[in-house]
PAMISE-554401 format. One record per residue (C-alpha): residue in three letters; chain; x, y, z. Coordinates in Angstrom, 2 decimals. Example, Ala and Ser with C-alpha at 12.3 -4.5 7.8 and 13.67 -1.06 7.14 Angstrom:
BEGIN
resn|chain|x|y|z
ALA|A|12.30|-4.50|7.80
SER|A|13.67|-1.06|7.14
REM end
This chain:
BEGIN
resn|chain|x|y|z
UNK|A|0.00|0.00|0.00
UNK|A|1.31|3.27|-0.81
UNK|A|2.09|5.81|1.73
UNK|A|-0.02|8.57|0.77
UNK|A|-2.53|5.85|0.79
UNK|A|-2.02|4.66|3.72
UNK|A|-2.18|8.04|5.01
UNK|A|-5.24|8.87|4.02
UNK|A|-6.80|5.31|5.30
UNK|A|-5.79|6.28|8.64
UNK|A|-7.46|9.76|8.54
UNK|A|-10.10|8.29|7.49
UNK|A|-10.05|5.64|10.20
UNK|A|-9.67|8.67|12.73
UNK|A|-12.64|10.53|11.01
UNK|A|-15.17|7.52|11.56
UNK|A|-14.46|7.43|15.31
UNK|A|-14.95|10.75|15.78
UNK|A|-17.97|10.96|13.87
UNK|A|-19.40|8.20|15.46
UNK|A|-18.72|9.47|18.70
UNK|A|-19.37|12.69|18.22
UNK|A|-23.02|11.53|17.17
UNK|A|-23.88|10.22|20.45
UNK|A|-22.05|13.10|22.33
UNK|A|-23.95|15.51|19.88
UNK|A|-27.45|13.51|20.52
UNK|A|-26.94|13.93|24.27
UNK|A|-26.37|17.83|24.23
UNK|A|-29.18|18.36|21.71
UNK|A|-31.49|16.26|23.88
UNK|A|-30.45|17.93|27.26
UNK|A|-31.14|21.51|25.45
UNK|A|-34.39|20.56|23.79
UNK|A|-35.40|18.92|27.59
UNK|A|-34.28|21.62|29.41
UNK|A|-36.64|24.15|26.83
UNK|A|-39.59|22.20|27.31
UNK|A|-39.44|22.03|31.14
UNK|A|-38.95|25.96|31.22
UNK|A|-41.77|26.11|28.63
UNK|A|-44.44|23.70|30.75
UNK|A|-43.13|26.14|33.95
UNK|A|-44.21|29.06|32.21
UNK|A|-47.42|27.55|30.93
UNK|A|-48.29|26.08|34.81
UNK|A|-47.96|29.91|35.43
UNK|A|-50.52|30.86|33.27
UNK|A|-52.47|27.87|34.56
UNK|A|-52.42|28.95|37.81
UNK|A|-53.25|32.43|36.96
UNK|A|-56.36|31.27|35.02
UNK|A|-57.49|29.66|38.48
UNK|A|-57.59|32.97|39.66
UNK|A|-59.48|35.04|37.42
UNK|A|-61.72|33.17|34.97
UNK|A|-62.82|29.36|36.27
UNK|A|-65.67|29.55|38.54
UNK|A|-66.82|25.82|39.18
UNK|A|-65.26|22.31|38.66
UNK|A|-66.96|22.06|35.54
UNK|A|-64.46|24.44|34.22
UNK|A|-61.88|22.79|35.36
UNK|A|-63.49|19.21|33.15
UNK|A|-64.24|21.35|30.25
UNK|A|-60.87|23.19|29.74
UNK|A|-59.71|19.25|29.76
UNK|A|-61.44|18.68|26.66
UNK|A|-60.56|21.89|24.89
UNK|A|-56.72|20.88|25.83
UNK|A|-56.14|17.09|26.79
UNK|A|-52.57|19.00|28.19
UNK|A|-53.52|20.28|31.40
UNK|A|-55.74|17.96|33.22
UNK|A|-56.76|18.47|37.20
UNK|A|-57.26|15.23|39.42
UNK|A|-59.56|15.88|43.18
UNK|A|-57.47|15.04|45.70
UNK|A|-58.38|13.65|49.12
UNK|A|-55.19|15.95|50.92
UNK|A|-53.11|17.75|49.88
UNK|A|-49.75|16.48|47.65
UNK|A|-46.31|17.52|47.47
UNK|A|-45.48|20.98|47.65
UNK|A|-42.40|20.46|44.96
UNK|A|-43.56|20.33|41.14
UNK|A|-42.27|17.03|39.90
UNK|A|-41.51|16.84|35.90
UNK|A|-41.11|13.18|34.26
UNK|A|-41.95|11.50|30.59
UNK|A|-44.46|8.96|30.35
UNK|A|-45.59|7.37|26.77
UNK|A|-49.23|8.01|26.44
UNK|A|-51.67|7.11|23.78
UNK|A|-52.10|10.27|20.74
UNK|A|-55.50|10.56|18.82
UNK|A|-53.58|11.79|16.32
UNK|A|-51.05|9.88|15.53
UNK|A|-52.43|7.25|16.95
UNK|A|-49.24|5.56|18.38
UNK|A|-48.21|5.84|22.00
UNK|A|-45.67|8.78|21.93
UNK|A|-43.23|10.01|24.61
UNK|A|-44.71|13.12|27.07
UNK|A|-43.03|14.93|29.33
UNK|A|-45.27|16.10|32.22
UNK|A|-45.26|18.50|35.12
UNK|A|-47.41|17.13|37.88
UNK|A|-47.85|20.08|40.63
UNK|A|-49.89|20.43|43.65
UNK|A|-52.89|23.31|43.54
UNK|A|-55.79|24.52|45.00
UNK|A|-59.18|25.89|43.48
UNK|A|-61.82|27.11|45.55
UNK|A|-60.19|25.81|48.55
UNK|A|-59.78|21.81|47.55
UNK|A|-56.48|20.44|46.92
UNK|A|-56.12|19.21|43.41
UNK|A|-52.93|17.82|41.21
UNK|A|-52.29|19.43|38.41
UNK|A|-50.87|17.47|35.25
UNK|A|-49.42|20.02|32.02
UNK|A|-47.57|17.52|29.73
UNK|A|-46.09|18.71|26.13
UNK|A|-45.27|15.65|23.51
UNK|A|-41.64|14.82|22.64
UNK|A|-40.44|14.10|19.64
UNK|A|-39.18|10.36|19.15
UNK|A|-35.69|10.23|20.32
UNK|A|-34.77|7.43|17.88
UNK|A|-36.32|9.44|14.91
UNK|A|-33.87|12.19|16.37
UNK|A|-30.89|9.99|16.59
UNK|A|-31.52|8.52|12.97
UNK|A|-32.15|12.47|11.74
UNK|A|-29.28|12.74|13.58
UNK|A|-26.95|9.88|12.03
UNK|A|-28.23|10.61|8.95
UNK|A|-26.51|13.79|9.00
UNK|A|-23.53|12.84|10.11
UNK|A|-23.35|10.31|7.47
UNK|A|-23.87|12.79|4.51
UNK|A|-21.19|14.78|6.06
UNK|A|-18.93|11.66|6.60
UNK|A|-19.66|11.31|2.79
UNK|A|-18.58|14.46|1.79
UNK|A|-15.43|14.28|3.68
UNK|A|-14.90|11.04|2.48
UNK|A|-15.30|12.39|-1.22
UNK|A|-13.22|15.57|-0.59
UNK|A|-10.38|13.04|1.05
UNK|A|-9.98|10.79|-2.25
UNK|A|-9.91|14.09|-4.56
UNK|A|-7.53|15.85|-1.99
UNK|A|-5.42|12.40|-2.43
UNK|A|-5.59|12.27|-5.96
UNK|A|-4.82|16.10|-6.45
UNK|A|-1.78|15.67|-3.98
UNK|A|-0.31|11.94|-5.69
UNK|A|-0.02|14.34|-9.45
UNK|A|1.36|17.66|-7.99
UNK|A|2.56|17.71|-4.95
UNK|A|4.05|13.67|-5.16
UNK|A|5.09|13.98|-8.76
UNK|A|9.01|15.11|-7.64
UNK|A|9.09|11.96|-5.15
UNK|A|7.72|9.40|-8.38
UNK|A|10.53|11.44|-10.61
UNK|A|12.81|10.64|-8.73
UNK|A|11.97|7.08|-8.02
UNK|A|12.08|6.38|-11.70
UNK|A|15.11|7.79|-11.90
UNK|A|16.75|5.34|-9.59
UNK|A|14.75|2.38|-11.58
UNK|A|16.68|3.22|-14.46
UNK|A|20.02|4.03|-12.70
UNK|A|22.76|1.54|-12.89
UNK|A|25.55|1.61|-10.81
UNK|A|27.90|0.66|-14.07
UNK|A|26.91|3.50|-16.25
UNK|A|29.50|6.64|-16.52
UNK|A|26.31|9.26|-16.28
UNK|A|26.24|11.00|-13.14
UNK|A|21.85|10.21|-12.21
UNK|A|20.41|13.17|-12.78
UNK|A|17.30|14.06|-10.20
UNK|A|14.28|16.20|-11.45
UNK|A|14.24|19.39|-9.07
UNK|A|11.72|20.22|-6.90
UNK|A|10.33|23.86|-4.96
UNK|A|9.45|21.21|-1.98
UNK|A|12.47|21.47|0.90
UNK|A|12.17|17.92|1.34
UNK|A|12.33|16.51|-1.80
UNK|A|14.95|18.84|-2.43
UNK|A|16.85|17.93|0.92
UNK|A|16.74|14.09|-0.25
UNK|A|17.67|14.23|-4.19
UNK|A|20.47|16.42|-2.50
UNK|A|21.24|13.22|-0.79
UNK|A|20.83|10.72|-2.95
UNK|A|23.10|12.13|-5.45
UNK|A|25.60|12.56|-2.85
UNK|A|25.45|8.64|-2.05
UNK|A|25.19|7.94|-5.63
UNK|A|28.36|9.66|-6.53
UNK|A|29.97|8.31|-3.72
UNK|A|28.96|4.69|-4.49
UNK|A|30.25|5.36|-7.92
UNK|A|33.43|5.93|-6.68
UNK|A|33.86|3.01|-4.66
UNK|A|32.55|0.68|-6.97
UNK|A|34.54|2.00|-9.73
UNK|A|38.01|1.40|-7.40
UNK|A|36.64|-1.76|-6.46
UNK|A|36.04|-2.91|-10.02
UNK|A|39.39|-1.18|-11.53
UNK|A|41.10|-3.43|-8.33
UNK|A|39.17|-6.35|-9.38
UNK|A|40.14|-6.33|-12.85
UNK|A|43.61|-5.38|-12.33
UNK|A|44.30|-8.09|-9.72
UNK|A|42.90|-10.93|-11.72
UNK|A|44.61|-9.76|-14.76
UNK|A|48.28|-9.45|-12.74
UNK|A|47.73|-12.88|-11.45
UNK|A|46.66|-14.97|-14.23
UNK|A|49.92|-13.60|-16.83
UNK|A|52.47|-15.11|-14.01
UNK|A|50.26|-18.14|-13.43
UNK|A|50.32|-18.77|-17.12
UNK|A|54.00|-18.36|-17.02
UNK|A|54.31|-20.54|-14.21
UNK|A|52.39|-23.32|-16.42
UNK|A|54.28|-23.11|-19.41
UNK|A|57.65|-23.33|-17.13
UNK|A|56.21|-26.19|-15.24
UNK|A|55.48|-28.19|-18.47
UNK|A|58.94|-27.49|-19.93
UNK|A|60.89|-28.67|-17.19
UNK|A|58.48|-31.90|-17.19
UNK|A|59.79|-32.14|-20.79
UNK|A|63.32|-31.74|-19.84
UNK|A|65.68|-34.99|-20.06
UNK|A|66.84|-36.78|-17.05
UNK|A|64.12|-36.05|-15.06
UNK|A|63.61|-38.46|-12.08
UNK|A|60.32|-39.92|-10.82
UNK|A|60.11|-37.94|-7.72
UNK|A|61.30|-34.73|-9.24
UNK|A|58.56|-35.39|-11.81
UNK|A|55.89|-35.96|-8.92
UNK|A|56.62|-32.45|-7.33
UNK|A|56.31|-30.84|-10.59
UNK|A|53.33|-32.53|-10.92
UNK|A|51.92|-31.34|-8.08
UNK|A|52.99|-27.94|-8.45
UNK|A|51.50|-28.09|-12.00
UNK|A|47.85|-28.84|-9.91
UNK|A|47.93|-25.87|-7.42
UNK|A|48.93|-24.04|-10.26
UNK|A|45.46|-25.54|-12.23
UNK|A|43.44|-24.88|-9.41
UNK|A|44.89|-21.00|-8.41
UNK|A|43.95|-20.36|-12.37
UNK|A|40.56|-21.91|-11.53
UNK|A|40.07|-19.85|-8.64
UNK|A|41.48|-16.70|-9.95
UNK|A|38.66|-17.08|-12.99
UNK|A|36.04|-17.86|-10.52
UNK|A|36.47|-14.85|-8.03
UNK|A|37.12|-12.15|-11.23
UNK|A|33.23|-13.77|-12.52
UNK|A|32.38|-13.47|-8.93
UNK|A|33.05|-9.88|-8.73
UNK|A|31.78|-8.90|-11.92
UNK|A|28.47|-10.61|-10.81
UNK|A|28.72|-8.42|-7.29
UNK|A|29.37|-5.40|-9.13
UNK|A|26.02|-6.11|-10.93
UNK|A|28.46|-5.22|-14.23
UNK|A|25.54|-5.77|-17.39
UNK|A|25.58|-8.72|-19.23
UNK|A|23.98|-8.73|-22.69
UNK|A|21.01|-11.33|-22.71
UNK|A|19.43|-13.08|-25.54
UNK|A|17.47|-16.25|-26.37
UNK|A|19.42|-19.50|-25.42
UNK|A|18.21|-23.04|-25.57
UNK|A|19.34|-24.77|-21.96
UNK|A|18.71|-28.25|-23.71
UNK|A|21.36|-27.36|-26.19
UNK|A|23.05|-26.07|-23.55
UNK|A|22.89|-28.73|-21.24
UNK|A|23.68|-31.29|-24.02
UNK|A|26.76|-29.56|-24.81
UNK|A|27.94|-29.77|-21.07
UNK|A|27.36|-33.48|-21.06
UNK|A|29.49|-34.30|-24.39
UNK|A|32.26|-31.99|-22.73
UNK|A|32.31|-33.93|-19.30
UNK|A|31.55|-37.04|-20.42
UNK|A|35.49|-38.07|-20.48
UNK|A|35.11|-37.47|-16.50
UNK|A|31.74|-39.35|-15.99
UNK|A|33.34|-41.91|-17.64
UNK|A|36.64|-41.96|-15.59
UNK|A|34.37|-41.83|-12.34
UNK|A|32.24|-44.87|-13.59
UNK|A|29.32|-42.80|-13.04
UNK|A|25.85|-43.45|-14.89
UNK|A|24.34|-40.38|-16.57
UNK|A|20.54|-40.22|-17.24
UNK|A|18.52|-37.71|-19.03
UNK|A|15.19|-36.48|-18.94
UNK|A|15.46|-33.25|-21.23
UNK|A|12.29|-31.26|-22.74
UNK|A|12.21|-30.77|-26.46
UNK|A|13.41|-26.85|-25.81
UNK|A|13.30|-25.10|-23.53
UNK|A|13.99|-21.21|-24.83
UNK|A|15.06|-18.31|-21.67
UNK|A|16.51|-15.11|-22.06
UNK|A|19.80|-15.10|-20.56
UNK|A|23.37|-14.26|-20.90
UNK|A|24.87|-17.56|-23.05
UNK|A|28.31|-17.37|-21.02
UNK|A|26.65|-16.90|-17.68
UNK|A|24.16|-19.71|-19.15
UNK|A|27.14|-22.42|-19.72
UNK|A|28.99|-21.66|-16.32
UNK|A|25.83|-22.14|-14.47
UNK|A|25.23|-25.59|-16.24
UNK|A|28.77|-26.69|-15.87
UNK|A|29.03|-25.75|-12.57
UNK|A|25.87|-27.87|-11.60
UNK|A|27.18|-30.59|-13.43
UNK|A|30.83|-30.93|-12.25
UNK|A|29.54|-30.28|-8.68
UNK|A|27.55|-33.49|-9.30
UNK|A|30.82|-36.01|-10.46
UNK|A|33.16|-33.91|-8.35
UNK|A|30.93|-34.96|-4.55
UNK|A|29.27|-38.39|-6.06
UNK|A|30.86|-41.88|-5.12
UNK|A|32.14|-44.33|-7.19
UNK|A|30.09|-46.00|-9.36
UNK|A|27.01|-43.60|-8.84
UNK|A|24.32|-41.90|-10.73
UNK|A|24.02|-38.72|-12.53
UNK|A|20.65|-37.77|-13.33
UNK|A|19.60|-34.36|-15.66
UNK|A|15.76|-33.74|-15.85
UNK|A|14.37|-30.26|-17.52
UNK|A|11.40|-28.88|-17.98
UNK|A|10.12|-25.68|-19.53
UNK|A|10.23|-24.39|-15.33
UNK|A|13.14|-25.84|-14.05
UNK|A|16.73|-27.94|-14.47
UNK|A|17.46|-30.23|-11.85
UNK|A|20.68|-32.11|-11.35
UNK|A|20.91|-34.98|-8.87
UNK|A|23.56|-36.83|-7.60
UNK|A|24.00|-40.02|-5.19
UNK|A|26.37|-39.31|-2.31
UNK|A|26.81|-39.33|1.42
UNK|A|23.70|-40.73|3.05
UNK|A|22.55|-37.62|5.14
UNK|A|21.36|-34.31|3.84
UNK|A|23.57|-31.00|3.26
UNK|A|23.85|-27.67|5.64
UNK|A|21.66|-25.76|2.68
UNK|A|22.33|-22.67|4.84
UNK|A|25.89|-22.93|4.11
UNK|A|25.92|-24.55|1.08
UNK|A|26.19|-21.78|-1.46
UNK|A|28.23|-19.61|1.08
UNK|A|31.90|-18.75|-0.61
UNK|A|34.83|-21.19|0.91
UNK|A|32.47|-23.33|2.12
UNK|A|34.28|-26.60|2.86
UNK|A|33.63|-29.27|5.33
UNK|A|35.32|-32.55|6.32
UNK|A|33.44|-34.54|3.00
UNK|A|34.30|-32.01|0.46
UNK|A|36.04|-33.81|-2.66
UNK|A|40.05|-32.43|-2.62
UNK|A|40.59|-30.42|-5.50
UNK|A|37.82|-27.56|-5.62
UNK|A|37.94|-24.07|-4.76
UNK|A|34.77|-23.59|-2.64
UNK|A|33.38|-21.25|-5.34
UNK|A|31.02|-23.68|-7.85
UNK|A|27.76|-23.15|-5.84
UNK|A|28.52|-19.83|-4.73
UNK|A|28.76|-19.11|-8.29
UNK|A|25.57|-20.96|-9.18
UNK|A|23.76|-18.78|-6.48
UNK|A|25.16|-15.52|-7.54
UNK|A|24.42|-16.28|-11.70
UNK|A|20.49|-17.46|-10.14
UNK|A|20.36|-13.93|-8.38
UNK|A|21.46|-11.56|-11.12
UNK|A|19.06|-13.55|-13.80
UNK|A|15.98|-13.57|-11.75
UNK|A|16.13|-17.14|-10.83
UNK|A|15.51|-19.68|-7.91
UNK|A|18.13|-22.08|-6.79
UNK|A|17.31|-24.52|-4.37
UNK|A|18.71|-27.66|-2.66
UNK|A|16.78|-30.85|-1.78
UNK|A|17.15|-33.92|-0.37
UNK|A|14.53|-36.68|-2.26
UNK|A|15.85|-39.63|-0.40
UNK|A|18.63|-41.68|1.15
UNK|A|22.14|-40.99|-0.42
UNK|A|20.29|-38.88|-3.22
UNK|A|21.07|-35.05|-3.44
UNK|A|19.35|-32.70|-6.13
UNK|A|19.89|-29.05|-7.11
UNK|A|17.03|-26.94|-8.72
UNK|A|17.05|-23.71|-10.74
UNK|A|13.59|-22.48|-11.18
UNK|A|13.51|-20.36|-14.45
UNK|A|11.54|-17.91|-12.64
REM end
């Protein structure tokens, strides 16, 4: 959810509880006004009442018949007389004209006329306090409405002008790369803040450029200083294992010395790809085939399948088409493969199944399942590693999966059986 979104949600949020409270709160105040005007209005009128008693009723009679000219003052004969203190209360009595019970509220005082004690009753209808709430509610929801209405169009008004610097320069970082020799250029803004943090960003981004330039330029330079005296090294090594007179033992060390030198060549290719991957450095994509791919691996290793008296078996889809970088494409596949003769046992199985989704290689091996936490982690050796590798092969695998957008995963299907999946993705 976006933020101004978000923002707005929770405004909204806060305006329903307080309109919802402030409904009831505003229901109570309106009905202790309107309450406390009718009970200073049926005072008044008991006033006039009273006065009446005075000057114009004569007889009880009177008393009857201004009953039926106004069924809101009624007089009741009492036997002594009642409380001195004018009581009001409501009471729901029957209305000829509505003809519904409706609430009353009624002043019941304590009089006398022509020397008898009499209670006097002067009631004035309510209206329906439900009707008023819902009156009420209903108001508050039309305003609720509008404000709801006016908070979308403020958000919409504020996402195209006053947002539109923050989405430039989001955009701008999309299409930045950390490779490219253009400085990223950040649309300017009359806003402090958005000023404040392109100020800021192109700050960092400069100074990342920097630093990943030396890094790269190091990079590079080392890997490029250390394989020209490693392939002098080689060619020396061979010569003097051509030379004449050259004993068994003397032609063991060489030997030897002709394998670290294999292996530091290895490694030296395997942590310059490794830092070109880091460095996120672009590599051109197009449409490969893995099958042909794959199949192409297999005729190139199949001298050391065979030397390992392993059997291969295939399960290959007709074609299966991906866009990806064709040299990144064959060191993933070869890595996945030689991992797979490099930590099998002797006499085991090599199995290759693809899909249009997926390549898995599997493997037999040791009978207990690997630490996939560590297992594409650089270096990562442990007691049953095969002599001879550099640590890198997975790590590589891992790195190639993340910078083309796919899924590598580890799995143990069952006893003595290990299998690596990329998920295409």
């Amino acid at each position: 959810m976006k933020l101004l979104a978000r923002t707005t949600i929770i405004f909204l949020l806060y305006a329903s509880v307080v309109a919802v409270a402030g409904t009831f709160v505003y229901y109570s105040v309106i009905r202790k006004v309107y309450y406390s005007y009718v009970d200073r209005t049926i005072s008044r009128r008991k006033l006039r009442v009273l006065k009446a008693l005075r000057l114009h009723l004569r007889t009880p009679t009177d008393l009857a018949f201004w009953h039926r000219l106004d069924h809101n003052v009624e007089f009741f004969p009492l036997r002594a007389p009642g409380p001195s203190a004018d009581q009001i209360r409501e009471r729901l009595m029957y209305n000829e004209l509505t003809g519904r019970m409706q609430p009353y509220r009624q002043l019941e005082a304590s009089v006398f006329f022509q020397g008898k004690p009499y209670r006097l009753e002067i009631r004035t209808s309510l209206l329906d306090s439900q009707e008023l709430l819902g009156r009420i509610v209903l108001a508050e929801a039309i305003i609720f409405g509008a404000l709801l209405i006016g908070l979308l169009a403020l958000q919409h008004f504020l996402a195209r002008r006053l947002w539109a610097p923050f989405y430039q320069t989001l955009e701008a970082l999309q299409a930045y790369k950390l490779d490219q020799d253009q400085p990223v250029e950040l649309p300017a803004s009359r806003i402090p803040e958005f000023r404040e943090l392109n100020t800021t960003l192109t700050q960092v981004l400069k100074r990342n450029q920097r630093v990943y330039r030396s890094q790269r330029e190091f990079a590079e330079n080392a890997a490029h200083e250390l394989q020209t005296p490693l392939m002098i090294l080689r060619a020396k090594l061979d010569l003097l294992l051509q030379a004449p007179g050259l004993t068994e033992e003397q032609a063991g060390h060489l030997d030897s010395l002709l394998a670290v030198t294999q292996r530091l060549t290895h490694l030296t290719r395997s942590l310059l790809l490794l830092a070109r991957l880091d460095h996120q450095l672009f590599f051109p994509t197009e449409v490969v085939d893995v099958r042909a791919t794959v199949q192409a691996q297999l005729r190139q290793l199949r001298e050391q399948l065979s030397a390992a008296d392993l059997t291969l078996e295939t399960d290959l889809a007709a074609a299966v088409p991906i866009h990806i970088n064709r040299t990144l494409l064959d060191v993933l596949v070869s890595n996945l493969l030689i991992n797979a003769i490099r930590h099998n046992e002797p006499g085991g199985l090599v199995r290759v199944e693809l899909t249009p989704r997926a390549l898995t290689v599997e493997n037999t091996g040791r009978a207990r399942a690997l630490d996939d936490a560590q297992l594409f982690t650089r270096f990562s050796r442990n007691a049953d590693s095969t002599p001879g590798g550099v640590g890198l092969g997975l790590a590589i695998v891992a790195q190639i999966c993340e910078t083309s957008g796919f899924i590598v995963q580890y799995s143990y299907p069952a006893a003595g059986r290990h299998a690596l999946t990329v998920l295409f993705g």
